[in-house]
MARVODO-179572 format. One record per residue (C-alpha): x, y, z; residue number from 1. Coordinates in steps of 0.5 Angstrom, whole numbers, padded with zeros to 4 digits. Layout:
<recs>
<rec u="X" v="Y" w="Z" pos="NUM"/>
...
</recs>
This chain:
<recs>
<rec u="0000" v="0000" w="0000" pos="1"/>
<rec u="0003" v="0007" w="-0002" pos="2"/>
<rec u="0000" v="0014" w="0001" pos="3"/>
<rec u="-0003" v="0016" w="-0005" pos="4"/>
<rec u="-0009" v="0019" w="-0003" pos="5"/>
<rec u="-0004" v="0023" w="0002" pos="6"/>
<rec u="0001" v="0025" w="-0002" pos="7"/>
<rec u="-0004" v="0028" w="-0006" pos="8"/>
<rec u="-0008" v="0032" w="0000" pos="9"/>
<rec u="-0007" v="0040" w="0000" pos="10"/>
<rec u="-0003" v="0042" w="0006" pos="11"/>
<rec u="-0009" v="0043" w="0010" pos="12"/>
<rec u="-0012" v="0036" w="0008" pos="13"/>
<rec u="-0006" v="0033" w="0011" pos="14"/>
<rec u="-0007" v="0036" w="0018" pos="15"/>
<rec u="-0015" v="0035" w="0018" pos="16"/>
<rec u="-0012" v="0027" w="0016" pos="17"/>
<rec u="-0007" v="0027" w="0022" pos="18"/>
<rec u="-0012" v="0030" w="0027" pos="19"/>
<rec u="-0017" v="0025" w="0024" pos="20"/>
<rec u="-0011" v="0019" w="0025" pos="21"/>
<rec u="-0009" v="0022" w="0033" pos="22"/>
<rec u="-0015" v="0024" w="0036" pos="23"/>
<rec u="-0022" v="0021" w="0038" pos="24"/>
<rec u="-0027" v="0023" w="0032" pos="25"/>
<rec u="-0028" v="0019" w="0026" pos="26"/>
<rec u="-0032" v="0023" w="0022" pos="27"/>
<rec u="-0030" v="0026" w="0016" pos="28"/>
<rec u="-0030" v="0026" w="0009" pos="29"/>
<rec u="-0029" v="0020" w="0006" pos="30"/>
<rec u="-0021" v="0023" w="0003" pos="31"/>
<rec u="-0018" v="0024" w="0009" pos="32"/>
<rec u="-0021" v="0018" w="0012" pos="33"/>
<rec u="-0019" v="0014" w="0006" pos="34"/>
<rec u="-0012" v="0018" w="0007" pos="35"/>
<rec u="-0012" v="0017" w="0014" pos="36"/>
<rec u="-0012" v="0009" w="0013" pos="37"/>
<rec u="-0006" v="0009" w="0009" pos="38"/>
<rec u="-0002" v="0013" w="0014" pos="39"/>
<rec u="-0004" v="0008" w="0019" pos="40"/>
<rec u="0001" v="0002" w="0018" pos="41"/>
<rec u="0006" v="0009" w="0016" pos="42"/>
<rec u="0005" v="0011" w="0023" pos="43"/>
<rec u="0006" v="0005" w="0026" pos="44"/>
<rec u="0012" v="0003" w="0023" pos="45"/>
<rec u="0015" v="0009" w="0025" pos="46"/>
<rec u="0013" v="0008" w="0032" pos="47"/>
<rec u="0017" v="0001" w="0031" pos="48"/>
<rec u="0023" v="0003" w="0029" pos="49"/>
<rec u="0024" v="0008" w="0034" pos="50"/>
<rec u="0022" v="0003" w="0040" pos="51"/>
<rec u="0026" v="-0001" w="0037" pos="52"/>
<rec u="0032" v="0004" w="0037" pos="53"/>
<rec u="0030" v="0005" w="0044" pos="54"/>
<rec u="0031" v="-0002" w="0047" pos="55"/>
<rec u="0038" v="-0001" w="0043" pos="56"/>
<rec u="0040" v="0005" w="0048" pos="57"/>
<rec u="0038" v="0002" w="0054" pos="58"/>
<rec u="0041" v="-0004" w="0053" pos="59"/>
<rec u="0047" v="0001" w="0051" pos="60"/>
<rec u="0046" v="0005" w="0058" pos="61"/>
<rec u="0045" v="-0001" w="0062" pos="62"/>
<rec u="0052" v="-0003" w="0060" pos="63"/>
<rec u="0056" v="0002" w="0062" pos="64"/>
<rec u="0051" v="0004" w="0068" pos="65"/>
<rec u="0050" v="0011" w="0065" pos="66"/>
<rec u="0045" v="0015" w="0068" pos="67"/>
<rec u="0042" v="0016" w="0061" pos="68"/>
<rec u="0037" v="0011" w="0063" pos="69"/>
<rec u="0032" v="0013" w="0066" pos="70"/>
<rec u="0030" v="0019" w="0061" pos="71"/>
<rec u="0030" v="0013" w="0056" pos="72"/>
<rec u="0026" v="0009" w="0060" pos="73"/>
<rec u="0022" v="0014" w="0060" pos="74"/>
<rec u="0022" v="0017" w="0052" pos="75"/>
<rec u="0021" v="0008" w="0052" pos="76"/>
<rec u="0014" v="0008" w="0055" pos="77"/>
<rec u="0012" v="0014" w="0052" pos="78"/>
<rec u="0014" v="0012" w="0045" pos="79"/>
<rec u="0010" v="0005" w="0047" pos="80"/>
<rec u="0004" v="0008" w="0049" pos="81"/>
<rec u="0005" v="0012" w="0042" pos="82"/>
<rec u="0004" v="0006" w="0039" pos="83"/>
<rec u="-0001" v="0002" w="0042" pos="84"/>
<rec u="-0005" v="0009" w="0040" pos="85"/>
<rec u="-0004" v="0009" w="0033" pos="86"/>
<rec u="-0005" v="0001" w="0033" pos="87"/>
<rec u="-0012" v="0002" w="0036" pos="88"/>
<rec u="-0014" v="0009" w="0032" pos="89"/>
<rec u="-0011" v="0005" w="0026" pos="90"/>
<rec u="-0016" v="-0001" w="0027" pos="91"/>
<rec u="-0021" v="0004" w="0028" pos="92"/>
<rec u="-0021" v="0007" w="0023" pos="93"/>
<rec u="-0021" v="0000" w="0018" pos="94"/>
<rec u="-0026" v="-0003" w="0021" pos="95"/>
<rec u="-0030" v="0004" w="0020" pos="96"/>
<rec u="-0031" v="0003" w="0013" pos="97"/>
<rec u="-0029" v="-0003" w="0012" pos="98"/>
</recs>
């Protein structure tokens, strides 16, 4: 799948398709939710990545006792409850419309 529905949104669709894939509404016009469906397994992605590079740097600050390790536990839950969001939001937005 590939984000042509949002490569071809204005500047102002875009954010009206990121507000729609971040907040708690689920209506909108059918572009930007068509839109938004495509961005999901995106944002998804991305979380991973980042969780996974997270997971990297504690391991790396646990070995060397840095004090670096709290600030990145904590960016860690953050990024993972990030996650569990887009994946919620995404399933959402799927089941909406089928």
């Amino acid at each position: 799948m590939q984000l042509t529905n949002y490569r071809r949104c204005s500047w102002r669709e875009k954010r009206e398709v990121l507000e729609l894939f971040w907040r708690s509404t689920t209506s909108s016009p059918s572009p930007i939710l068509t839109a938004a469906k495509e961005y999901g397994p995106y944002a998804i992605v991305a979380h991973l990545i980042i969780v996974s590079e997270l997971v990297l740097f504690i391991v790396i600050c646990l070995a060397r006792h840095s004090s670096l390790v709290w600030f990145s536990v904590t960016a860690e839950v953050l990024v993972v409850a990030a996650l569990v969001r887009a994946i919620q939001r995404h399933r959402l937005l799927v089941s909406i419309s089928g």
